[in-house]
N, CA, C and O atoms as a GROMACS GRO file, in nm:
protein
  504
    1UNK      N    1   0.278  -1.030   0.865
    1UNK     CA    2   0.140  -1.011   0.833
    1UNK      C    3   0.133  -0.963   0.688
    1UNK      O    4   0.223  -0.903   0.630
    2UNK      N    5  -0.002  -1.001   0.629
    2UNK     CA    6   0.039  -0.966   0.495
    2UNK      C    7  -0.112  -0.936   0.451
    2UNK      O    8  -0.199  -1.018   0.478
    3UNK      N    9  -0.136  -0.836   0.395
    3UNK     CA   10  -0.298  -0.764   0.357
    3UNK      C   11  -0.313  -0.733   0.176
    3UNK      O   12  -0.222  -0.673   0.117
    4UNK      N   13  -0.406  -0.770   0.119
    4UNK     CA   14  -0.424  -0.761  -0.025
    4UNK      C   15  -0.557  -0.667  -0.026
    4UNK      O   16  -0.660  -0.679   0.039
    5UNK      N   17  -0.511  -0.553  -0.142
    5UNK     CA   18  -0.613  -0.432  -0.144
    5UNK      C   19  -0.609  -0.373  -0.252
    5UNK      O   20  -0.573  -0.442  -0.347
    6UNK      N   21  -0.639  -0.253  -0.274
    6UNK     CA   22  -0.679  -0.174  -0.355
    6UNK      C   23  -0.622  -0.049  -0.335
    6UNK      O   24  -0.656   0.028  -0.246
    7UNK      N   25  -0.515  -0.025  -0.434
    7UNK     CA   26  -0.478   0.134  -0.409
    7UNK      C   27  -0.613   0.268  -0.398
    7UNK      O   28  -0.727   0.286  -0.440
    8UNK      N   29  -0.546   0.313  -0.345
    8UNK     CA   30  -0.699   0.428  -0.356
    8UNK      C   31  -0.620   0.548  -0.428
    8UNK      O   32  -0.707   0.624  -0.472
    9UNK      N   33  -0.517   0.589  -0.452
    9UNK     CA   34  -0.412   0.700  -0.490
    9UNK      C   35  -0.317   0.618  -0.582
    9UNK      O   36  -0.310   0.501  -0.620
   10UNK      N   37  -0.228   0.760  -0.606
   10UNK     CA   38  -0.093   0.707  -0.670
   10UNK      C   39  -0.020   0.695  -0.572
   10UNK      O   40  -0.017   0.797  -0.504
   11UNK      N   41   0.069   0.574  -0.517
   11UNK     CA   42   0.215   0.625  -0.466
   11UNK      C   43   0.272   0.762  -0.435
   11UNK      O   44   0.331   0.798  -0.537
   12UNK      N   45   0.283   0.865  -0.329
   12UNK     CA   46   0.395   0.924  -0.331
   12UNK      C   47   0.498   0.887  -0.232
   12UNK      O   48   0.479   0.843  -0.119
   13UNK      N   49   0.624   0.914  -0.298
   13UNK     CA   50   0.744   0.993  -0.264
   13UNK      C   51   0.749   1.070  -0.147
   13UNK      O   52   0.690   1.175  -0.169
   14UNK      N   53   0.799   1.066  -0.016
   14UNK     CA   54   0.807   1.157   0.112
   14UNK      C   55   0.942   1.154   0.172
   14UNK      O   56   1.014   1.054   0.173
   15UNK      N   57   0.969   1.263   0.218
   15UNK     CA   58   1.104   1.256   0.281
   15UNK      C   59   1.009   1.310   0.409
   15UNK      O   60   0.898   1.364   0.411
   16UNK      N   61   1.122   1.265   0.533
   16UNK     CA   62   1.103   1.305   0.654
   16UNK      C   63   1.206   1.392   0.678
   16UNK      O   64   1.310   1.410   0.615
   17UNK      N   65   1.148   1.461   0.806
   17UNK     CA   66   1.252   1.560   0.836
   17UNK      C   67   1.402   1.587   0.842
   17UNK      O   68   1.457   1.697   0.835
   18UNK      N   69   1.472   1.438   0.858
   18UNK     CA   70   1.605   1.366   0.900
   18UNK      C   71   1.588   1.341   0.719
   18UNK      O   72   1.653   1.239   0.695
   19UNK      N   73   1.541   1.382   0.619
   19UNK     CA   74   1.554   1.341   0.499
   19UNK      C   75   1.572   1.179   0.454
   19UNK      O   76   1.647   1.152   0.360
   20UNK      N   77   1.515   1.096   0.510
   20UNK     CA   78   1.522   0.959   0.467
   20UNK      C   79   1.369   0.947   0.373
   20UNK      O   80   1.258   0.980   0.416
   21UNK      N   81   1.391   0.908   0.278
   21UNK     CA   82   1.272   0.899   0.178
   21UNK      C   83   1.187   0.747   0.227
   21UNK      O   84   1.222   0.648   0.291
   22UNK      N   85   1.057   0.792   0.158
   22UNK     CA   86   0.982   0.659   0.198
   22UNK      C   87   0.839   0.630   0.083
   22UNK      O   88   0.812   0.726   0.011
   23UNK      N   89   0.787   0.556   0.075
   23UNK     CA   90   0.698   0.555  -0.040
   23UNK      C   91   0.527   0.513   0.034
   23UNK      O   92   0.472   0.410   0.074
   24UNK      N   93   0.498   0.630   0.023
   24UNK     CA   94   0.311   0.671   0.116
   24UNK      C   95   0.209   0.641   0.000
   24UNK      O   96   0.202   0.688  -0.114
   25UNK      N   97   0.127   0.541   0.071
   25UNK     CA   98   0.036   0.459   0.005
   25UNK      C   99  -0.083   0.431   0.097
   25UNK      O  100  -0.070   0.436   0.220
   26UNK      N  101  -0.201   0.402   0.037
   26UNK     CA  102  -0.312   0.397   0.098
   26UNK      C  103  -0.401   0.277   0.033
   26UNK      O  104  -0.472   0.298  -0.065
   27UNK      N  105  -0.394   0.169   0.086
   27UNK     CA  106  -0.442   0.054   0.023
   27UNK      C  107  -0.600  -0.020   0.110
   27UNK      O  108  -0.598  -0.077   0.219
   28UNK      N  109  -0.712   0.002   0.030
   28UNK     CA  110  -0.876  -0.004   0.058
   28UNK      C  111  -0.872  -0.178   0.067
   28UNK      O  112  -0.824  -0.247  -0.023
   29UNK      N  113  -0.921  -0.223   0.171
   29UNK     CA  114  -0.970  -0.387   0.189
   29UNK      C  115  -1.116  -0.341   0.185
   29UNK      O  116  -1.150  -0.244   0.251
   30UNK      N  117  -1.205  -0.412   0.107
   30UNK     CA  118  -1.330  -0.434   0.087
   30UNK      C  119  -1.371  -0.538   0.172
   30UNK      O  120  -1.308  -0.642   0.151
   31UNK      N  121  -1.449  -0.546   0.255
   31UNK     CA  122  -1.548  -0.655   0.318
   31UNK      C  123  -1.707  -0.654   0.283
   31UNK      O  124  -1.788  -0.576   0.333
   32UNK      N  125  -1.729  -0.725   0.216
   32UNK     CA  126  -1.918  -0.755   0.168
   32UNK      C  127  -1.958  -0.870   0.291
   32UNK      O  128  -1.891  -0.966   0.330
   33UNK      N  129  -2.045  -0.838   0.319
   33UNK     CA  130  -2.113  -0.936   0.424
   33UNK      C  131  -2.283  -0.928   0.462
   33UNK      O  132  -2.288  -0.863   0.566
   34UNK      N  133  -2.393  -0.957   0.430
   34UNK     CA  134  -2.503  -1.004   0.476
   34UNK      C  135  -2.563  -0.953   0.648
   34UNK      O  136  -2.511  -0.996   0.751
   35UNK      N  137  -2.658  -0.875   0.644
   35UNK     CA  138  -2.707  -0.872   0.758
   35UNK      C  139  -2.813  -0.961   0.796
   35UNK      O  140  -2.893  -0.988   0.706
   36UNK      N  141  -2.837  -1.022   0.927
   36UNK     CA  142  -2.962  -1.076   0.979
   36UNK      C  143  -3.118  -1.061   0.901
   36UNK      O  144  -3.196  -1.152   0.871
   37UNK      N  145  -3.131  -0.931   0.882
   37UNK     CA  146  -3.207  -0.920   0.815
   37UNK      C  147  -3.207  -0.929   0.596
   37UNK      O  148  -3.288  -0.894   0.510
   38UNK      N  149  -3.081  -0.989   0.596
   38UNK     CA  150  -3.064  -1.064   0.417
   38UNK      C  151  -3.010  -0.937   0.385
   38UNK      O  152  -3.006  -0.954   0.263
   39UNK      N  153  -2.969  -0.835   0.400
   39UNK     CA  154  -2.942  -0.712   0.347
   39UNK      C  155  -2.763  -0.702   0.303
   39UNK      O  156  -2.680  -0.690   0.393
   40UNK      N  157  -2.732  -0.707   0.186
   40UNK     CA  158  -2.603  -0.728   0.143
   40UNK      C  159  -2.507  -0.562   0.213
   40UNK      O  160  -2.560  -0.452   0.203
   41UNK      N  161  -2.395  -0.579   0.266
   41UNK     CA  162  -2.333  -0.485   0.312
   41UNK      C  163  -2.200  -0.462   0.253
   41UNK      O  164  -2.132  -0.564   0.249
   42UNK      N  165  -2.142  -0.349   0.204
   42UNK     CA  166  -2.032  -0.308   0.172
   42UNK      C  167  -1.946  -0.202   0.271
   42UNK      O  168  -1.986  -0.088   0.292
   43UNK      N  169  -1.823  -0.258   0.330
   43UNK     CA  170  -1.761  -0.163   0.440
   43UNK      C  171  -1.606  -0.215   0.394
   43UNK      O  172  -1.543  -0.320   0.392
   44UNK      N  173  -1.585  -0.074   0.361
   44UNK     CA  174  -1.431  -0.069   0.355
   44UNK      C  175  -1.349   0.001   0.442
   44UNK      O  176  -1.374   0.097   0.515
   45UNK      N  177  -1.211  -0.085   0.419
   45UNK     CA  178  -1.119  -0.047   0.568
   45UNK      C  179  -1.004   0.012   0.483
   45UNK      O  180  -0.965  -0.056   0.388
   46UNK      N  181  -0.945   0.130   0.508
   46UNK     CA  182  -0.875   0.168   0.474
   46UNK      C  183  -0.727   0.198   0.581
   46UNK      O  184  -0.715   0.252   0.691
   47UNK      N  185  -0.629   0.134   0.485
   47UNK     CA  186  -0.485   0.135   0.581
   47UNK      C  187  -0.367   0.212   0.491
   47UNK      O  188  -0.338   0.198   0.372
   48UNK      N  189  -0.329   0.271   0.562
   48UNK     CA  190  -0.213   0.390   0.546
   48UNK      C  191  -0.086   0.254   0.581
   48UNK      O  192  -0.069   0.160   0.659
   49UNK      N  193  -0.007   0.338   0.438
   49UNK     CA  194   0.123   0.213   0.417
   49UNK      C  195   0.238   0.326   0.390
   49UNK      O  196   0.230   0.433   0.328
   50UNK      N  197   0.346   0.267   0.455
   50UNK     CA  198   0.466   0.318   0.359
   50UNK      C  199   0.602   0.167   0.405
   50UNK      O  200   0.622   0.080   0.490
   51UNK      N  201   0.665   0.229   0.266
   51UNK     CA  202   0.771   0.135   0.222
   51UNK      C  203   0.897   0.199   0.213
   51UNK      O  204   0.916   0.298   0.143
   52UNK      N  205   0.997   0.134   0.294
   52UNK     CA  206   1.102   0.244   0.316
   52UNK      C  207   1.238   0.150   0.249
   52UNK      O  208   1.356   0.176   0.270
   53UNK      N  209   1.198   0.065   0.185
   53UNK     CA  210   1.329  -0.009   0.096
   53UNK      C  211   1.407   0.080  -0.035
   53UNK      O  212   1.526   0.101  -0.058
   54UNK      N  213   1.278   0.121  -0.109
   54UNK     CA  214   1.316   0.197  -0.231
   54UNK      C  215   1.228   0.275  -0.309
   54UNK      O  216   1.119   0.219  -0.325
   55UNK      N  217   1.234   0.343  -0.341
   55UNK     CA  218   1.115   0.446  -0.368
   55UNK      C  219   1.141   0.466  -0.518
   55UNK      O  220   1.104   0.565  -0.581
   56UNK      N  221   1.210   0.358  -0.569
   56UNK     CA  222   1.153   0.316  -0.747
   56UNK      C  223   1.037   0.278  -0.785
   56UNK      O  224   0.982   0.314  -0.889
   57UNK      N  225   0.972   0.168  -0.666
   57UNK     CA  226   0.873   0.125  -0.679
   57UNK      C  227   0.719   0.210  -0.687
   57UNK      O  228   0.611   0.173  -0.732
   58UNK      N  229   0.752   0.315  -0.636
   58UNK     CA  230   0.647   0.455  -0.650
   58UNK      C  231   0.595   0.488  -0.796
   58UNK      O  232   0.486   0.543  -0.810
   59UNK      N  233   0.656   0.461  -0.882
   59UNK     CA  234   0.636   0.507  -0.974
   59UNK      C  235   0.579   0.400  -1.094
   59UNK      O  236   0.591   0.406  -1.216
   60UNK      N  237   0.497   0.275  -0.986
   60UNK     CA  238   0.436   0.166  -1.063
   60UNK      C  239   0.292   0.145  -0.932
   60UNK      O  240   0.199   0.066  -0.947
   61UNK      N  241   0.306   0.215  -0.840
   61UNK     CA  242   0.199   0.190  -0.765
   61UNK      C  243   0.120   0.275  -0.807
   61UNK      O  244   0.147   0.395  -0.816
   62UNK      N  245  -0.004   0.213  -0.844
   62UNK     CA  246  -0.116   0.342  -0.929
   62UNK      C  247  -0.243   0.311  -0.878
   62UNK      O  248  -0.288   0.202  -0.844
   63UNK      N  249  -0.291   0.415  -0.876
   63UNK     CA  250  -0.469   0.421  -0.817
   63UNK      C  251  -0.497   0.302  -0.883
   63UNK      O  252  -0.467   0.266  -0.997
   64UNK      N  253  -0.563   0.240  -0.787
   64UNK     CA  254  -0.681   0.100  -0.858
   64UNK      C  255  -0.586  -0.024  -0.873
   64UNK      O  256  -0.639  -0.134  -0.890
   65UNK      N  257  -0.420  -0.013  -0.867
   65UNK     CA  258  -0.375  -0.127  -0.860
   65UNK      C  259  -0.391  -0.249  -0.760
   65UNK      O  260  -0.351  -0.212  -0.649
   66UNK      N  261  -0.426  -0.353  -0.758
   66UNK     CA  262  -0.413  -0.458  -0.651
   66UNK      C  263  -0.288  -0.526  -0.606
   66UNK      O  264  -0.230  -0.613  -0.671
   67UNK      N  265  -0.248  -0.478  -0.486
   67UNK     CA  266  -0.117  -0.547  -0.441
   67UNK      C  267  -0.142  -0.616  -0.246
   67UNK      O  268  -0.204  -0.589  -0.143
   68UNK      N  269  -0.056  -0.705  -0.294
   68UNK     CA  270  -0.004  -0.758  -0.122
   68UNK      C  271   0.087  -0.726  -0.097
   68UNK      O  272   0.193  -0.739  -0.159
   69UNK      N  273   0.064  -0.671   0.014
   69UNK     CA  274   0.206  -0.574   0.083
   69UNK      C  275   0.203  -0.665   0.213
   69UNK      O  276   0.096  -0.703   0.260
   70UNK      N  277   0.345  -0.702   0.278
   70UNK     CA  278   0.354  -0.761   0.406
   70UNK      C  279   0.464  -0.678   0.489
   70UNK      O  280   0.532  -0.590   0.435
   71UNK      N  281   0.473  -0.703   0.587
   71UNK     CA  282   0.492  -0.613   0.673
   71UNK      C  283   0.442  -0.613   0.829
   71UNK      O  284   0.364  -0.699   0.870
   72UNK      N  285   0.491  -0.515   0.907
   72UNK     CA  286   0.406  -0.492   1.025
   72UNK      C  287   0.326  -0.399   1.047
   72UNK      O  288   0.266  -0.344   0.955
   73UNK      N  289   0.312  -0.368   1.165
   73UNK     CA  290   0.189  -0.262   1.199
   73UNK      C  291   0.249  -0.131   1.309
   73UNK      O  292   0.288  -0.168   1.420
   74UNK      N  293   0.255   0.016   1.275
   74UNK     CA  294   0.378   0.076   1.372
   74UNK      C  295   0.221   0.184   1.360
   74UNK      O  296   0.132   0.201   1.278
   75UNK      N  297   0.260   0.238   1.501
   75UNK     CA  298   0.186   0.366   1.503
   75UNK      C  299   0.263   0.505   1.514
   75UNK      O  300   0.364   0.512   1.584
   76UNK      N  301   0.214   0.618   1.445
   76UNK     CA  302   0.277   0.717   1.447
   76UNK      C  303   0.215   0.811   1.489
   76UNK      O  304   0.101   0.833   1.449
   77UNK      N  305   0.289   0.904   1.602
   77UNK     CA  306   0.181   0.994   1.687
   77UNK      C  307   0.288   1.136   1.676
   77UNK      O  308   0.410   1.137   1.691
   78UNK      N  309   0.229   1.210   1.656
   78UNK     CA  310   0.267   1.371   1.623
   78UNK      C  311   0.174   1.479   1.675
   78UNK      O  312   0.055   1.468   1.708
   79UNK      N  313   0.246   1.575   1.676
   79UNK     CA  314   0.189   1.674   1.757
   79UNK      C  315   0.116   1.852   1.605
   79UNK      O  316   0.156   1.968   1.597
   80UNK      N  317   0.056   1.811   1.560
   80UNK     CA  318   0.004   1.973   1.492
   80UNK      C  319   0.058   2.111   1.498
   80UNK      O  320   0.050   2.150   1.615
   81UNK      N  321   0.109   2.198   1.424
   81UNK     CA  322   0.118   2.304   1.436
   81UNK      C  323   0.021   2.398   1.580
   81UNK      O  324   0.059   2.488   1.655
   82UNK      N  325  -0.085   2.340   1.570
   82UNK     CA  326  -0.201   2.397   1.662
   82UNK      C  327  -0.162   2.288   1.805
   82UNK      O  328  -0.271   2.279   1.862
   83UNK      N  329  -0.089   2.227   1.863
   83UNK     CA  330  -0.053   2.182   1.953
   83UNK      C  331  -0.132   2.080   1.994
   83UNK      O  332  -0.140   2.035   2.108
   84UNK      N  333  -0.205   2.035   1.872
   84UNK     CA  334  -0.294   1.876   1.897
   84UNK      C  335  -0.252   1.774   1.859
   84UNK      O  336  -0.237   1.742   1.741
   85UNK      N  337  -0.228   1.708   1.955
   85UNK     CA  338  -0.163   1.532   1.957
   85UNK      C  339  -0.235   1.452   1.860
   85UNK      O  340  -0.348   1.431   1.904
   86UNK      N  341  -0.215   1.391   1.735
   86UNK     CA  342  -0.286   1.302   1.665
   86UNK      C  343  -0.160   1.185   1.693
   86UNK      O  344  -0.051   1.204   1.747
   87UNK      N  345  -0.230   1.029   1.624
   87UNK     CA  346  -0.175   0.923   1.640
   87UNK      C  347  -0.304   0.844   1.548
   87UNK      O  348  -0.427   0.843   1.554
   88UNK      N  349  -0.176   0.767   1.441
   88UNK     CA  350  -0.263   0.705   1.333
   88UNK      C  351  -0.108   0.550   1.319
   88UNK      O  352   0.015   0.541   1.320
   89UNK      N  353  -0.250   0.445   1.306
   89UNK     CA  354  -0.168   0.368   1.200
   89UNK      C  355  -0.118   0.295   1.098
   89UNK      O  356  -0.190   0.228   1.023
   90UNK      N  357  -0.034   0.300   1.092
   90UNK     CA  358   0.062   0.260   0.967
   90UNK      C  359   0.110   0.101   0.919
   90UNK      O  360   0.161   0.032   1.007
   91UNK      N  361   0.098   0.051   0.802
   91UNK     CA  362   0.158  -0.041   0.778
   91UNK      C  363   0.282  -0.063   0.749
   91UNK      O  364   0.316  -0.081   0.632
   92UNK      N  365   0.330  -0.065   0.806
   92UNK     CA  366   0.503  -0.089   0.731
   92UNK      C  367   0.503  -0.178   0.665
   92UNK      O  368   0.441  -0.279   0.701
   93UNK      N  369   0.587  -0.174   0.514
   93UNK     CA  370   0.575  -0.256   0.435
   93UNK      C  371   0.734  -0.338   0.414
   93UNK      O  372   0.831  -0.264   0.428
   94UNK      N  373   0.752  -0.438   0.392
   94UNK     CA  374   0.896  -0.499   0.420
   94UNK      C  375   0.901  -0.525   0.289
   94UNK      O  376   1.010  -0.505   0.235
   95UNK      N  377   0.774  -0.581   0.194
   95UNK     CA  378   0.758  -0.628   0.062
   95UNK      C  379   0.641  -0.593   0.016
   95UNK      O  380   0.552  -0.573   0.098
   96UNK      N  381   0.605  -0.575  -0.166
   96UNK     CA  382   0.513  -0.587  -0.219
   96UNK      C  383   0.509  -0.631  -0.324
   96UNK      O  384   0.613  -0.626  -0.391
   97UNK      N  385   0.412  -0.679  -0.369
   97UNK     CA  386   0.408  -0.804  -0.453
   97UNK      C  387   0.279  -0.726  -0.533
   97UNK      O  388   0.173  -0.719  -0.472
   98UNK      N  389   0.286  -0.676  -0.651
   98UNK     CA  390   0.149  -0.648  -0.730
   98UNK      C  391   0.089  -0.743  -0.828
   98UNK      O  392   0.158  -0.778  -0.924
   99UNK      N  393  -0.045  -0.792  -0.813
   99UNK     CA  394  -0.138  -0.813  -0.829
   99UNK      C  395  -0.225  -0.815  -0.928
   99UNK      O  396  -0.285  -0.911  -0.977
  100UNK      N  397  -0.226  -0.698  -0.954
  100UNK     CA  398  -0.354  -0.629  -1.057
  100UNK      C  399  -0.311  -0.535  -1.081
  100UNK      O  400  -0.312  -0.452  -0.990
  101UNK      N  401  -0.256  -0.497  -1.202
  101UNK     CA  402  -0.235  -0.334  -1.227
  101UNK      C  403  -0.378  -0.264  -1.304
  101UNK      O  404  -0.479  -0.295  -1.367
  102UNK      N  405  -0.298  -0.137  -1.243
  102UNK     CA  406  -0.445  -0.050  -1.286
  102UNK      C  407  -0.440  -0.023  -1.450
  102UNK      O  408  -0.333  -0.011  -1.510
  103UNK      N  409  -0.572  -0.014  -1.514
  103UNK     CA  410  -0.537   0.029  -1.663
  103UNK      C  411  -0.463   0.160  -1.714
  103UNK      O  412  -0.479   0.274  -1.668
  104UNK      N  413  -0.381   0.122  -1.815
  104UNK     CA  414  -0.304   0.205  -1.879
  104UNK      C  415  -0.178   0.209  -1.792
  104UNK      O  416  -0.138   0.324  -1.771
  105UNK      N  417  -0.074   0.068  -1.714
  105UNK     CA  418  -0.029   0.052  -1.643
  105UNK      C  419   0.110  -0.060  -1.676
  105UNK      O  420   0.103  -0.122  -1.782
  106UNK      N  421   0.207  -0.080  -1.606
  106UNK     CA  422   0.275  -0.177  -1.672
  106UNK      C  423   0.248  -0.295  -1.606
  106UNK      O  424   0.190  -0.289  -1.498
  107UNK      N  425   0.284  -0.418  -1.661
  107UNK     CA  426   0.216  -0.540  -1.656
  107UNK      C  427   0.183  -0.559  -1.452
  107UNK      O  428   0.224  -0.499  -1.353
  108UNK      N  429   0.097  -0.667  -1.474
  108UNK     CA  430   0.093  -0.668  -1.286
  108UNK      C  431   0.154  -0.781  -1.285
  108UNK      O  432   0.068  -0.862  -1.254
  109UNK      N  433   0.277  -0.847  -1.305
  109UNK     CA  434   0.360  -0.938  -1.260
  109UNK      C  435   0.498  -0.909  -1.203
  109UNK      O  436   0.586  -0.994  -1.189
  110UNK      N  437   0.513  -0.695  -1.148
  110UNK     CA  438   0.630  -0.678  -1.094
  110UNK      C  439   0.619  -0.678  -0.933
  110UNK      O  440   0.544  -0.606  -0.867
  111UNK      N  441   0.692  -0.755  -0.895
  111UNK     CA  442   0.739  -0.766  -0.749
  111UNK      C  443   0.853  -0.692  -0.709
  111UNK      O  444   0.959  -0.684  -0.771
  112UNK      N  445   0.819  -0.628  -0.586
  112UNK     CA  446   0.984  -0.572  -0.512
  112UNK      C  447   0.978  -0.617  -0.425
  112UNK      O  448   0.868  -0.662  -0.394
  113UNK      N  449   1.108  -0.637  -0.319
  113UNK     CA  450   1.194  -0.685  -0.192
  113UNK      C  451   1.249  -0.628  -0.141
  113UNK      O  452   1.265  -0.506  -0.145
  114UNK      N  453   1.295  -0.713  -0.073
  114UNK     CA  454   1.405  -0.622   0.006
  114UNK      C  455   1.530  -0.634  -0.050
  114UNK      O  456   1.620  -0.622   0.033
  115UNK      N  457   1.566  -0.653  -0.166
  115UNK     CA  458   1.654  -0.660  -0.211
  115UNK      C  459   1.706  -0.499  -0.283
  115UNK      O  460   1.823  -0.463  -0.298
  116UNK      N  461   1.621  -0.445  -0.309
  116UNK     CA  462   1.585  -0.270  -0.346
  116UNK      C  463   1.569  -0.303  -0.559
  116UNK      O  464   1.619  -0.233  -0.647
  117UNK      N  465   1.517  -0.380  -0.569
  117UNK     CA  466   1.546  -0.385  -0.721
  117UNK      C  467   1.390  -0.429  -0.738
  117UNK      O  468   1.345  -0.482  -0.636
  118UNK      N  469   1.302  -0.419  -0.839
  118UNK     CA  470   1.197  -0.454  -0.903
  118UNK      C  471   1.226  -0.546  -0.989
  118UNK      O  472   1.307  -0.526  -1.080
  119UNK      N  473   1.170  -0.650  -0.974
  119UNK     CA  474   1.164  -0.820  -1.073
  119UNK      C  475   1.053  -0.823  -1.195
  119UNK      O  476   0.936  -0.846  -1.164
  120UNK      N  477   1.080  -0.806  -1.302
  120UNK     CA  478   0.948  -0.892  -1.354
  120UNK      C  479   0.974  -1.008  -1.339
  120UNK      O  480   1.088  -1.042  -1.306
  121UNK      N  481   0.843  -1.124  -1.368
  121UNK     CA  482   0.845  -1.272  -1.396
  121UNK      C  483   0.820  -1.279  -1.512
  121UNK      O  484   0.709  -1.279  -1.567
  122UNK      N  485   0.978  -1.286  -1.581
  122UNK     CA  486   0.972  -1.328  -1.722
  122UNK      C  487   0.994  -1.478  -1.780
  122UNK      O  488   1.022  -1.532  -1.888
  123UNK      N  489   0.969  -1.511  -1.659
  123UNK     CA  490   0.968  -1.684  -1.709
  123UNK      C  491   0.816  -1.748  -1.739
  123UNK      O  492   0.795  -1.864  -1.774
  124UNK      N  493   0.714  -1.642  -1.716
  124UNK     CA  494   0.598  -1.682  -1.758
  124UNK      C  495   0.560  -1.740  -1.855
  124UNK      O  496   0.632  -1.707  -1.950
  125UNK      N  497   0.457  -1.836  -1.893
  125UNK     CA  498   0.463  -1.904  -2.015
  125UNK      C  499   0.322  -1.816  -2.109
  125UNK      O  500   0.242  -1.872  -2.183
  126UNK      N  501   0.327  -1.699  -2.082
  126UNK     CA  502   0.212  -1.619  -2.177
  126UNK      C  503   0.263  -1.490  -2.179
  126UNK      O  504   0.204  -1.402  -2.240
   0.00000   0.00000   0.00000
């Protein structure tokens, strides 16, 4: 599955308890759509992402950037200090591919994989 959005944050950096690092992201899908009555509508969906290949890439994911991230869909359910069960979910990201970088940003033609390395496309002809 694969979703194209809008950072709403910067990238961070998270370790989990077992210390395996991961890269926490929050990427906004916009839907505009028309009501019955002609009335233009704006509703955004917001999805909680993390990327557990390499956490170089954190440090190019920037508020307002546009990327496609693919991946699946995992839910994560935890229990509160105060002994309340929450459960939210998550995109797991396998790849991301940016898009649109945000201004004052480096170019938006870097892709990462699963390979753990960041690509530019320097074969571009501009």
């Amino acid at each position: 599955m694969e979703i194209t959005g809008r950072l709403t944050a910067d990238a961070q950096v998270r370790k989990t308890k077992d210390n395996r690092e991961l890269v926490a992201f929050t990427i906004a899908l916009n839907n505009r759509y028309k009501t019955k009555a002609g009335e233009v509508k704006d509703d955004a969906t917001f999805i909680s992402c993390s990327y557990w290949v390499s956490t170089k890439i954190a440090t190019i994911l920037k508020k307002g950037s546009i990327a496609t991230v693919g991946g699946c869909i995992g839910l994560n359910a935890y229990k509160t200090n105060d002994g309340e069960y929450h459960a939210q979910l998550t995109f797991h990201c396998d790849h991301i591919k940016l898009i649109g970088a945000a201004k004052n940003t480096i170019p938006a033609s870097v892709t990462a994989g699963s390979d753990n390395q960041q690509k530019p496309d320097d074969d571009l002809p501009f």
